[in-house]
N, C-alpha and C positions, 0 to 999 in steps of 0.2 A: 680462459674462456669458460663460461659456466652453460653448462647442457642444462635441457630441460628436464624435472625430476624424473623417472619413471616411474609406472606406477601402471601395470599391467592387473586388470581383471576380471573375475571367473561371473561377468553378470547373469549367466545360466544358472549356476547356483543358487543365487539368491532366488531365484522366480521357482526351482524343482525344490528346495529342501529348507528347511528351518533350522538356522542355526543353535546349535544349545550351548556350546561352549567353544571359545576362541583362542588358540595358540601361533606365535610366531617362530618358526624355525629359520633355522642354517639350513644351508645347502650343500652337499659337496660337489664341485663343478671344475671345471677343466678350466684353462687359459682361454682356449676361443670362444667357451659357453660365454665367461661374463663380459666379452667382449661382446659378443651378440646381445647381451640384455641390455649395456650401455648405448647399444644404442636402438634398443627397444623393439628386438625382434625376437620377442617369446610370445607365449600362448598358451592360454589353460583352458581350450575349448575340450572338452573330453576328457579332463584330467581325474585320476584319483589317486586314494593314497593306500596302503598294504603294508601289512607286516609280514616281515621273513628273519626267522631267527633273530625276534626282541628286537629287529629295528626297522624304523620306519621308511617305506621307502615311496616317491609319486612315480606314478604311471603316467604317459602317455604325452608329456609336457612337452609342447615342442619350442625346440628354441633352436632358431635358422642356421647354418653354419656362417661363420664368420667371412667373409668376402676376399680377407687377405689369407687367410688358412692355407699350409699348405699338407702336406701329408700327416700335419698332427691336429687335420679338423677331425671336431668330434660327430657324434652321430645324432640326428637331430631330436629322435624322439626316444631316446635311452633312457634306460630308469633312475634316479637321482637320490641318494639317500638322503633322507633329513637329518637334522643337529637338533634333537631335545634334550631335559636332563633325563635322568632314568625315571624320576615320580613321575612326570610328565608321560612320560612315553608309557609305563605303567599304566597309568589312569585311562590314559587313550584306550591300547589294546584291550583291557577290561571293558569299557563302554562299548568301544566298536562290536564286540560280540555279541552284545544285545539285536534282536530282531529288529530290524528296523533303522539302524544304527549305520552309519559309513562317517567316514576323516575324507574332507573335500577342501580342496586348495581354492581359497577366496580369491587372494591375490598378491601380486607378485612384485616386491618395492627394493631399491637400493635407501641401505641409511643412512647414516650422515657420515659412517668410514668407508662408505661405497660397495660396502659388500651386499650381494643377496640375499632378500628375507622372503619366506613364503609365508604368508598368514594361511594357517586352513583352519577349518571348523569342523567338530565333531557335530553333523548334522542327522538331523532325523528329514524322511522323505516326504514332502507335500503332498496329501490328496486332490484330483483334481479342482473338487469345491473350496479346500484352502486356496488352489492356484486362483482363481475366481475373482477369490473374495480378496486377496491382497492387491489383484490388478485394480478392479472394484474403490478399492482405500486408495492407490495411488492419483487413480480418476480422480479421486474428490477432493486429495489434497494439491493437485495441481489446478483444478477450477476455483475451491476457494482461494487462492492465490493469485490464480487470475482476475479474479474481482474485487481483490485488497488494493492489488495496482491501482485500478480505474478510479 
C-alpha cells in the first residue's frame, strides 16, 4: 500500500528570512522518531539550527511520540544532529557567524529510500518593508492569474 509522500514545511521562514544558500541533510533519529514522520507528525514551527563542537545540530523540532511507543518512546522536542559532509558543514559555520546570518530548517521530506531529509537554508533575516513587499508580489502574482483564467 503506498502512503502519501510527506513533505512537512517551515512556511514561516520563507515570509521572516531570505534564503541565500540551500543544503539537504540526514538526520539522526530513533526508531519511534521515523515512525512518527511516516506518518507525518513533525513540525518546524519554531525550529533552528546550532553548532556545538563542529557539528550541526536543530533545535526545537517536534515530532509527536509514536502511539504504539512503549518505554523506548523518544522525547518529542529533543535536539537532533544533522549528517553533512565536513565542506559543507565548514562553510555553513563560517557564514552563520556573520551578523545577520542563521541555518533555518525549510523542510522536512522522506526520499525515495524512505529515510529523513531536512532541507535548511543559510538565511539572512527580512526587514519588515522586505516582509511587505514580498506579500505585496505574491498579491499580484495571484491576481494576474486570476485574470489569465477568465
Amino acid at each position: 500500500m503506498k502512503q502519501a509522500p510527506i513533505n512537512i514545511k517551515n512556511k514561516r521562514a520563507s515570509h521572516d528570512y531570505e534564503f541565500i544558500d540551500t543544503y539537504t541533510a540526514g538526520m539522526v533519529l530513533t526508531g519511534t522518531e521515523i515512525k512518527s514522520i511516516r506518518q507525518g507528525k513533525a513540525s518546524l514551527v519554531d525550529t533552528y539550527c546550532f553548532f556545538d563542537k563542529r557539528e550541526l545540530w536543530v533545535k526545537n523540532m517536534h515530532i509527536a511520540q509514536y502511539m504504539y511507543g512503549t518505554y523506548n518512546n523518544h522525547a518529542a522536542t529533543r535536539d537532533r544532529k544533522l549528517l553533512l559532509n565536513r565542506k559543507e558543514l565548514n562553510k555553513l559555520q563560517r557564514d552563520a557567524l556573520n551578523p545577520g546570518y542563521t541555518i533555518v530548517p525549510v523542510r522536512l521530506f522522506l526520499n525515495e529510500k524512505g529515510l529523513a531529509k531536512l532541507v535548511i537554508a543559510l538565511a539572512k533575516g527580512k526587514k519588515e518593508y522586505d516582509k511587505r513587499q514580498t506579500l505585496k508580489e505574491n498579491d499580484d502574482k495571484r491576481e494576474m492569474a486570476r485574470m489569465f483564467k477568465q
